[in-house]
C-alpha positions as CSV (number, residue, x, y, z in Angstrom):
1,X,212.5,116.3,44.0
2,X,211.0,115.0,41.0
3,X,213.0,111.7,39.1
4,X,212.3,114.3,35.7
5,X,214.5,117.0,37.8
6,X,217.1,114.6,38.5
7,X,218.0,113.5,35.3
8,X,217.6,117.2,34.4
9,X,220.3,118.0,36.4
10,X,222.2,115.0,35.3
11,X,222.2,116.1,32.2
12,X,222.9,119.8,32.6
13,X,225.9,118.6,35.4
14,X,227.1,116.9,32.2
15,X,227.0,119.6,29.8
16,X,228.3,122.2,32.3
17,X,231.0,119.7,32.8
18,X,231.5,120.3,29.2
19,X,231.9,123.8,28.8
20,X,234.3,124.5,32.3
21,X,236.0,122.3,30.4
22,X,236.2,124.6,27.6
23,X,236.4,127.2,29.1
24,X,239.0,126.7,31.9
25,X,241.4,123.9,30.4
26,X,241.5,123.8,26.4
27,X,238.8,125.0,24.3
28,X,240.8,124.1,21.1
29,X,240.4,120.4,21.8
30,X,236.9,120.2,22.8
31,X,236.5,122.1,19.2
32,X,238.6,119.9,17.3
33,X,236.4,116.9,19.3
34,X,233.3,118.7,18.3
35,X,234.3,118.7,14.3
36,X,235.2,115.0,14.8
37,X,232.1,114.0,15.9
38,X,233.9,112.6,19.0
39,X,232.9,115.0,21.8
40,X,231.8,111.8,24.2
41,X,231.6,111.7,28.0
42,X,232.5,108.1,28.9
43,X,230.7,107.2,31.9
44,X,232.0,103.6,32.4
45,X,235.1,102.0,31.2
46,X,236.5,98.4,31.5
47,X,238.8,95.8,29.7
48,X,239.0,96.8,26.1
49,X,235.3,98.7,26.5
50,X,234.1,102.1,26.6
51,X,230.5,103.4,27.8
52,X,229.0,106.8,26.8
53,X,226.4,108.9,28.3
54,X,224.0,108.2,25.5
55,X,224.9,104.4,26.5
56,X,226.7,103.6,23.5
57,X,229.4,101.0,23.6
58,X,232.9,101.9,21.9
59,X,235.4,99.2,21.4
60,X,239.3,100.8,22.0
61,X,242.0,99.9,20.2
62,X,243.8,102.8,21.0
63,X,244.4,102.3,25.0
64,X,245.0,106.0,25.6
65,X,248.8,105.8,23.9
66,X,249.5,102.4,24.9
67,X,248.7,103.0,28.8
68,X,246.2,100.6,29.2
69,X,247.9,97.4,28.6
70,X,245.8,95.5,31.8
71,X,242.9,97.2,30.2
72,X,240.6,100.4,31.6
73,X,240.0,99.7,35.4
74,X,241.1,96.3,36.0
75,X,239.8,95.5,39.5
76,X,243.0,93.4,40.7
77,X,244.4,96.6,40.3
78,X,241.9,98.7,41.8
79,X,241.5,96.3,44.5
80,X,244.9,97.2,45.2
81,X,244.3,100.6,45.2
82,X,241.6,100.6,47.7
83,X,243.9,98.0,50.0
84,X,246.8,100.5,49.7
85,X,244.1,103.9,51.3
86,X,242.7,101.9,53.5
87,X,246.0,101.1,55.0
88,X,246.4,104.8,56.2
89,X,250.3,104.5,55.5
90,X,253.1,106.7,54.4
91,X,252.2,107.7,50.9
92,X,255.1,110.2,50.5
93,X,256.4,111.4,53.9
94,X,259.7,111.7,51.5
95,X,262.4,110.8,54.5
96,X,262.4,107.6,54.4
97,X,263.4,104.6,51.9
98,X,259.7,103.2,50.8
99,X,260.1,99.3,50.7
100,X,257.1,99.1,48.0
101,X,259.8,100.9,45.4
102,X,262.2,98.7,46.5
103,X,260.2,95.8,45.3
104,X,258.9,97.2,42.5
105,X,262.5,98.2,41.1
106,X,263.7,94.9,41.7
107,X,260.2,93.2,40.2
108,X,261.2,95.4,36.7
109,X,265.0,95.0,36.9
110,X,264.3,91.1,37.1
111,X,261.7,91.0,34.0
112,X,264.0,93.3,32.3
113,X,267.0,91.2,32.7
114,X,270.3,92.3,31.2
115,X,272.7,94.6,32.6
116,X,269.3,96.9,34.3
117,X,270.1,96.9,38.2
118,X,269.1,100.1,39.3
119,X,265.5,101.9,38.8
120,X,265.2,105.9,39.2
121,X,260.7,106.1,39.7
122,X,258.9,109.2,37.8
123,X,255.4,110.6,36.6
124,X,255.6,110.0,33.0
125,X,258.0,109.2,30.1
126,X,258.6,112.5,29.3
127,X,260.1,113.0,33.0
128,X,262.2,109.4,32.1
129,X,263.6,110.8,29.3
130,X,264.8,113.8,30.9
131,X,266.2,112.1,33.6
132,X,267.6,109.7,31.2
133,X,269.8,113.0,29.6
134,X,271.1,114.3,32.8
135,X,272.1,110.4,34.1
136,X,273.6,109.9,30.5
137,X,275.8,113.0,30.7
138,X,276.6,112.5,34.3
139,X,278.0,109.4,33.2
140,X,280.2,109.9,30.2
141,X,280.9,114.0,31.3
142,X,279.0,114.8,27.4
143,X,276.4,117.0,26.7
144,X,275.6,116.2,22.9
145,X,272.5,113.9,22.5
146,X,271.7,111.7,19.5
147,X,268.2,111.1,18.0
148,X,266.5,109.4,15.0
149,X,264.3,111.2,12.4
150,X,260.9,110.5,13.6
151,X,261.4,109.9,16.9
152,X,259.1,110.8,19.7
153,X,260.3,111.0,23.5
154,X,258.1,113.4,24.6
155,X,257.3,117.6,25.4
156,X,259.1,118.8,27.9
157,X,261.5,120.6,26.8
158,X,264.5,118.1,27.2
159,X,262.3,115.6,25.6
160,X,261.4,117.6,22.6
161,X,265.0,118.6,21.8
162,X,265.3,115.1,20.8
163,X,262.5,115.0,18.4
164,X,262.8,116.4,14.7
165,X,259.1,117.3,14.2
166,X,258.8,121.0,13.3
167,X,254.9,120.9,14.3
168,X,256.2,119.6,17.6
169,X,258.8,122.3,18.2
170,X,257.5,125.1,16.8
171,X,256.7,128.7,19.1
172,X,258.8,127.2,21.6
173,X,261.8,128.7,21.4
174,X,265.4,127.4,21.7
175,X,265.8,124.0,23.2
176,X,268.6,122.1,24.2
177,X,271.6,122.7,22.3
178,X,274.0,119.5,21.0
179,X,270.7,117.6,20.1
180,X,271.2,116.1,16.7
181,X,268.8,114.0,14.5
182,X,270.5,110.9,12.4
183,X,268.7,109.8,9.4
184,X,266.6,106.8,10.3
185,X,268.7,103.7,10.1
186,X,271.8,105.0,8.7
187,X,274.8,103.3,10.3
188,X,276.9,105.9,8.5
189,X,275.7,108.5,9.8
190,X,276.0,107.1,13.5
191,X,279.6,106.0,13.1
192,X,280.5,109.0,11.8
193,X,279.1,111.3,14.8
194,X,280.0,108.4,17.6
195,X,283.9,108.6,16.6
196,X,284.3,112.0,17.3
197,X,283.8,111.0,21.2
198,X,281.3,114.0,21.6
199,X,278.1,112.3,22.7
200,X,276.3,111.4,25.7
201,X,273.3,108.9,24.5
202,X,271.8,108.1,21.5
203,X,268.2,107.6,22.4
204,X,265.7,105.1,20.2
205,X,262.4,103.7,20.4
206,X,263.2,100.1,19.5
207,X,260.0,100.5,17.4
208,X,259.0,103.9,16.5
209,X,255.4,104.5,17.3
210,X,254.8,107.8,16.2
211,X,256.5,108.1,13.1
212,X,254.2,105.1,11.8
213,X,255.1,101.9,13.5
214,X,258.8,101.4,12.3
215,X,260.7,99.4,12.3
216,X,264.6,99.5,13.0
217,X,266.2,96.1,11.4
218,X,267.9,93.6,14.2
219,X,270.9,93.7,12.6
220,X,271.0,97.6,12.7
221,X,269.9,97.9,16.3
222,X,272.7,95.4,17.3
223,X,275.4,97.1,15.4
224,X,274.4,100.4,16.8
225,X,274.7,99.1,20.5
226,X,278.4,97.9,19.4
227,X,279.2,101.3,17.8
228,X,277.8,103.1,21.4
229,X,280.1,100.4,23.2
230,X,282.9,101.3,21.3
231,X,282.8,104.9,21.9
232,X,281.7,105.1,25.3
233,X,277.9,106.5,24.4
234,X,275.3,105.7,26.4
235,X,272.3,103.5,24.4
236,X,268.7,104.7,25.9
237,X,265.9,102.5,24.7
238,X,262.8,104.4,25.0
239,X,259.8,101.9,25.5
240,X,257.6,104.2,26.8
241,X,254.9,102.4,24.3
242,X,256.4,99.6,23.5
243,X,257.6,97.9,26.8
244,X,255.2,96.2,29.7
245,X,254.3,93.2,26.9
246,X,252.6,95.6,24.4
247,X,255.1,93.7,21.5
248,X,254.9,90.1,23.6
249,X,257.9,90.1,25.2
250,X,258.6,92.3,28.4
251,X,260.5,95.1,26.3
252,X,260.8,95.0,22.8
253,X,264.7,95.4,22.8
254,X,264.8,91.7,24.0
255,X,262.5,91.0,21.0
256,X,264.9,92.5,19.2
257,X,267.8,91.7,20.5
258,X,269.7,94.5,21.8
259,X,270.7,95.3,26.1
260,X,270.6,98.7,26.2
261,X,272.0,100.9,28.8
262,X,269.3,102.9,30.6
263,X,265.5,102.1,29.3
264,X,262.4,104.3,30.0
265,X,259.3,102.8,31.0
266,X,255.7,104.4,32.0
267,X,252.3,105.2,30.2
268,X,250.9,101.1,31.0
269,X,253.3,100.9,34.3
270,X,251.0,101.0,36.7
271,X,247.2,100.1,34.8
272,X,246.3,103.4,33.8
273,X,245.7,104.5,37.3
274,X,248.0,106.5,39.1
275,X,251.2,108.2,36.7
276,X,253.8,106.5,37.0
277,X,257.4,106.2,35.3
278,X,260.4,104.4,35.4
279,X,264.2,104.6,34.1
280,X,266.1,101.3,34.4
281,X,270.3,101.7,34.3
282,X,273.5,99.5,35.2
283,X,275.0,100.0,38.4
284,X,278.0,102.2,36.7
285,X,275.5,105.1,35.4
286,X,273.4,105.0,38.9
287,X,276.4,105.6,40.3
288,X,277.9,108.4,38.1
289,X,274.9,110.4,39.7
290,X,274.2,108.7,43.6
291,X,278.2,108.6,43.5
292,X,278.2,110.1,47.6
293,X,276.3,110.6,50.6
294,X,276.5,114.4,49.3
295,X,274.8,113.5,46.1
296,X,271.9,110.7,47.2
297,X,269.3,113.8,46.7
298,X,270.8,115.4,43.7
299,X,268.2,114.2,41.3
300,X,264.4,113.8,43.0
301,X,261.1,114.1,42.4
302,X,258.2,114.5,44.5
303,X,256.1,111.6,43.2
304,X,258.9,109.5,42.7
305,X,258.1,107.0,45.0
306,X,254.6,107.9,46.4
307,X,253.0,104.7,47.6
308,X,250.2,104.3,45.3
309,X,252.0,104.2,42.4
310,X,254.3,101.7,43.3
311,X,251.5,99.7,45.0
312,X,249.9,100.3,41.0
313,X,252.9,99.2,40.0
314,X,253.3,95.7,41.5
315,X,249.6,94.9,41.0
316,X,249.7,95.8,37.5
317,X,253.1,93.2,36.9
318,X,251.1,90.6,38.9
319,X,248.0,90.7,36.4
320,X,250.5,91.0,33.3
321,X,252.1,87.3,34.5
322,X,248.7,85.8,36.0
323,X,246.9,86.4,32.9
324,X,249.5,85.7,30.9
325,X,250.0,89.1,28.8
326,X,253.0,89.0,27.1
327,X,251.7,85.7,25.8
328,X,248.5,86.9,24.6
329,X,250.0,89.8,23.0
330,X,252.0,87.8,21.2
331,X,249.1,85.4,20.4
332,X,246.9,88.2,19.5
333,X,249.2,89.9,17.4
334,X,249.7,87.0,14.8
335,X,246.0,87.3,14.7
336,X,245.4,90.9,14.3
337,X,248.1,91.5,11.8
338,X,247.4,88.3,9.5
339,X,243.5,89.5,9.6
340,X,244.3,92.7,8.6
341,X,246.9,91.7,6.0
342,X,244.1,89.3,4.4
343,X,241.7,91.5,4.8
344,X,243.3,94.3,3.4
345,X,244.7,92.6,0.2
346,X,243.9,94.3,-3.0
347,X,243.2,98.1,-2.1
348,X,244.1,100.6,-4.2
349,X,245.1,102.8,-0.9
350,X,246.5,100.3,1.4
351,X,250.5,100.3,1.2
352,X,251.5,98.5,4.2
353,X,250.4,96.7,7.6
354,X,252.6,96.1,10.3
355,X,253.0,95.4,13.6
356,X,254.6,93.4,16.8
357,X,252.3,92.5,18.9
358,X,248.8,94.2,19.6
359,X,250.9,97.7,18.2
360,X,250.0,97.6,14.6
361,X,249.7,100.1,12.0
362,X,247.7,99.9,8.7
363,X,249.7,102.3,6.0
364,X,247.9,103.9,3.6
365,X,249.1,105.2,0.7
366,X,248.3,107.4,-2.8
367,X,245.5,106.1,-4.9
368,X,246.1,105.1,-8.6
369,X,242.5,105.4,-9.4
370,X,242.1,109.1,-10.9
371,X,238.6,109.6,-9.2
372,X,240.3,108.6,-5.8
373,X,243.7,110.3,-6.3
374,X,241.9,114.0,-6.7
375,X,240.3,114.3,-3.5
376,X,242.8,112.7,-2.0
377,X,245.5,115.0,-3.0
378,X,243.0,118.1,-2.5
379,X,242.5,116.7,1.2
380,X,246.7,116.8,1.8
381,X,246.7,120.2,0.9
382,X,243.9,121.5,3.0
383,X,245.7,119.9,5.8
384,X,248.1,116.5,6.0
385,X,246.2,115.0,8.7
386,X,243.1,115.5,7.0
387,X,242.4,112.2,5.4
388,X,243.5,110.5,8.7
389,X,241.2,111.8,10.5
390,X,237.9,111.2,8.3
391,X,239.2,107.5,8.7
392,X,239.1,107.6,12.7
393,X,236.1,109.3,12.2
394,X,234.3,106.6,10.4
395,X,235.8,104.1,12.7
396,X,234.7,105.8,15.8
397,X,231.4,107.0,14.6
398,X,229.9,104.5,12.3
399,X,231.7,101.3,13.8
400,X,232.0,101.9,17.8
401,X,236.1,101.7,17.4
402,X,238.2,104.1,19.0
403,X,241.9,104.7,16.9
404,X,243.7,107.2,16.3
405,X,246.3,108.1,13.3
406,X,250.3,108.0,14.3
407,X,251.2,111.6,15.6
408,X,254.4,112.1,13.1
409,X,252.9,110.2,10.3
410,X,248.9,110.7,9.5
411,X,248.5,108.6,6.7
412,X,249.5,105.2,9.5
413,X,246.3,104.2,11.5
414,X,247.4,102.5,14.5
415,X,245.7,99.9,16.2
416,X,246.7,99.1,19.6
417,X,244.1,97.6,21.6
418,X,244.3,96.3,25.5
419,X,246.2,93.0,25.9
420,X,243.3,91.7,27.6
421,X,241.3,92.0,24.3
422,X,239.4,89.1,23.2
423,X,239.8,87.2,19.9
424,X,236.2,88.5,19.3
425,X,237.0,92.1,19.6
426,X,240.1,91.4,17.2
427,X,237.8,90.1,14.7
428,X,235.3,93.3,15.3
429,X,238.2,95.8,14.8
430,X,239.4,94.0,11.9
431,X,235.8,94.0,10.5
432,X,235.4,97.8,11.1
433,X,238.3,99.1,9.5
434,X,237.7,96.8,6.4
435,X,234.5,97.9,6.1
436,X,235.9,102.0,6.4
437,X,238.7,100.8,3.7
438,X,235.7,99.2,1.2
439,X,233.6,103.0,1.6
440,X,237.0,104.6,1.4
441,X,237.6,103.0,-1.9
442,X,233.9,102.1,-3.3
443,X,231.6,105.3,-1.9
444,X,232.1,109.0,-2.7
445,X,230.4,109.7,0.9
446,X,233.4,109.4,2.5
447,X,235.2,112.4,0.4
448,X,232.1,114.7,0.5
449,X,231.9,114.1,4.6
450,X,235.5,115.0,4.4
451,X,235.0,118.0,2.3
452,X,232.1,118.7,5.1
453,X,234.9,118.4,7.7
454,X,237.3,120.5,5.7
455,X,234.8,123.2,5.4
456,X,233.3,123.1,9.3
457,X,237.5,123.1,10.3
458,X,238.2,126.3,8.0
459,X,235.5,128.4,9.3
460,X,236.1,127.7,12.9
């Protein structure tokens, strides 16, 4: 065979690749891709690095949602990996006590610290959350759940009954009933539910990814867990994104100073690798559920435990403290959020930048200027997210820098690049979306590409 029919079928294996794709998992994303200019097939991936087909290089500061924290492919972890197969051993014979989850739970219970003895092991943070309602009611013999405006704990159906989002819930039917949203930050509002001795949890993300990088105040977050104290409600931390050193410290309640009672962890748990999950409790809620011989199966999952991720698991806390991450986040963070804030000074459209750690978000806001301020305001009304989106696009296309807008709040670009980033690749993101915020403000290309977009999205 011919080198010229080899790469032939390279690329044709590529493109057919493409369209099973389409055709037999979700057309309406490789479409929305496709208007987005973003339709790449990576072909190599590693640290904070992305390669495409065409060989272009793509720096992410996006880590797929916060998962990769140790960065795509770290080999210590893969190295594991391999170790782990070539072992031949039980991966999930399911009847017996795997001593890999054993050390894992106790590896995350001791860099958690607090009152967090026990570990329950999942697929994902959606799972955690779920199993974090049934452990919560378990425990206090409630069924109501509390939740804050903007929140985001996930799509399952448990999950998403704790989320306010209409364009998250909607077609879906009646979820869980007793699920009520508090306005964010209102202490009022908590008390006033919490004494009526009717709920199970009130679940939080100690900083709120999706709705735009926010912030709950310290001194709100510790009077809260006093008020759930109080009246017997169980406090569930979700730090689903925000926990495994993505803020600096291990979990961004000890940042911020609260112990809650159950936290969910996954997404960066085990390198991006292998799904994992984990809900950390106290001894008294573990045992509300694993109360009797009867009752050690009573909630299970297949993958719970299965071998590889655990083995994941440990290898990706070993690189987090051997390269010290939670340091480096923190490092890195000063960094990226006093660049951006310098950087950013002065423009009409920026209203805020944020962050803890390497999870930042760059607000952006209405435009005084009248020549700005109409095709902005045209875009919102074609669709809210539209605006957003022309900015990753720019990002992603022009600059080689993968972000993405906050899912419950599209006019927040967050930036959220591996821990294992390099001061260099701070300094390029930075660069990048300065120089999409000056064409933003200064060229009138970036409205008529996003009138293009508006136009290619409508007649789809």
């Amino acid at each position: 065979m011919s080198v010229g029919c080899v790469q032939q079928q390279a690329h044709n294996g590529t493109s057919t690749a493409t369209s099973r794709y389409q055709e037999n998992v979700n057309p309406q994303w490789v479409r929305l891709l496709s208007v987005l200019r973003m339709k790449v097939q990576y072909t190599r991936c590693l640290g904070a690095e992305l390669y495409s087909a065409e060989g272009r290089r793509y720096l992410d500061c996006f880590s797929g949602y916060c998962v990769h924290n140790t960065g795509h492919n770290h080999p210590y972890v893969i190295g594991a990996l391999k170790e782990e197969l070539d072992r031949y051993g039980p991966a999930m014979v399911q009847t017996h006590a795997l001593e890999l989850a054993g050390e894992l739970a106790a590896r995350l219970c001791a860099q958690a610290g607090g009152r967090l003895r026990k570990v329950f092991f999942c697929s994902s943070g959606s799972e955690g959350v779920e199993a974090a309602i049934k452990f919560a009611r378990a425990h206090t013999g409630r069924d109501a759940l509390l939740f804050l405006e903007g929140a985001f704990h996930g799509l399952t159906c448990g999950a998403l009954s704790l989320m306010g989002s209409s364009f998250w819930r909607e077609g879906f039917g009646s979820l869980l009933p007793g699920a009520e949203q508090l306005p964010f930050g209102s202490l009022e509002a908590l008390r006033a539910k919490l004494t009526t001795g009717r709920y199970a949890a009130l679940f939080l993300e100690p900083i709120q990814g999706e709705a735009g990088i926010r912030f709950l105040s310290t001194a709100y977050l510790r009077e809260v867990q006093s008020l759930c104290r109080r009246f017997g409600t169980v406090l569930v931390a979700d730090e689903v994104q925000t926990g495994l050193h993505r803020t600096g410290s291990f979990l961004a309640s000890q940042q911020l100073g609260i112990d809650p009672d159950i936290v969910v962890l996954a997404k960066a748990l085990s390198g991006g690798l292998v799904p994992s999950g984990a809900v950390l409790m106290t001894d008294e809620i573990y045992d509300s559920v694993y109360g009797s011989l009867q009752r050690s199966i009573i909630h299970t999952s297949t993958y719970s435990e299965n071998a590889l991720a655990m083995r994941a698991g440990l290898a990706t806390l070993q690189v987090m403290v051997a390269e010290c991450l939670g340091d480096r986040s923190s490092r890195l963070g000063v960094l990226l959020l006093q660049s951006l804030r310098e950087k950013l000074t002065g423009f009409d459209m920026i209203k805020d930048v944020r962050g803890l750690g390497l999870f930042c978000g760059v607000e952006f806001g209405a435009p005084t200027q009248l020549r700005l301020r109409i095709p902005f305001e045209g875009f919102l009304r074609i669709h809210p997210g539209m605006f957003g989106q022309m900015v990753v696009m720019r990002l992603f296309n022009e600059m080689g820098v993968l972000t993405q807008m906050c899912g419950n709040n599209f006019l927040v670009l967050k930036i959220a690049p591996p821990l294992v980033a390099t001061e260099e690749q701070i300094d390029e993101a930075v660069s990048a979306v300065r120089h999409v915020v000056e064409m933003i403000h200064s060229s009138m290309a970036f409205w008529s590409d996003a009138l293009a977009m508006a136009r290619r999205v409508l007649n789809i």
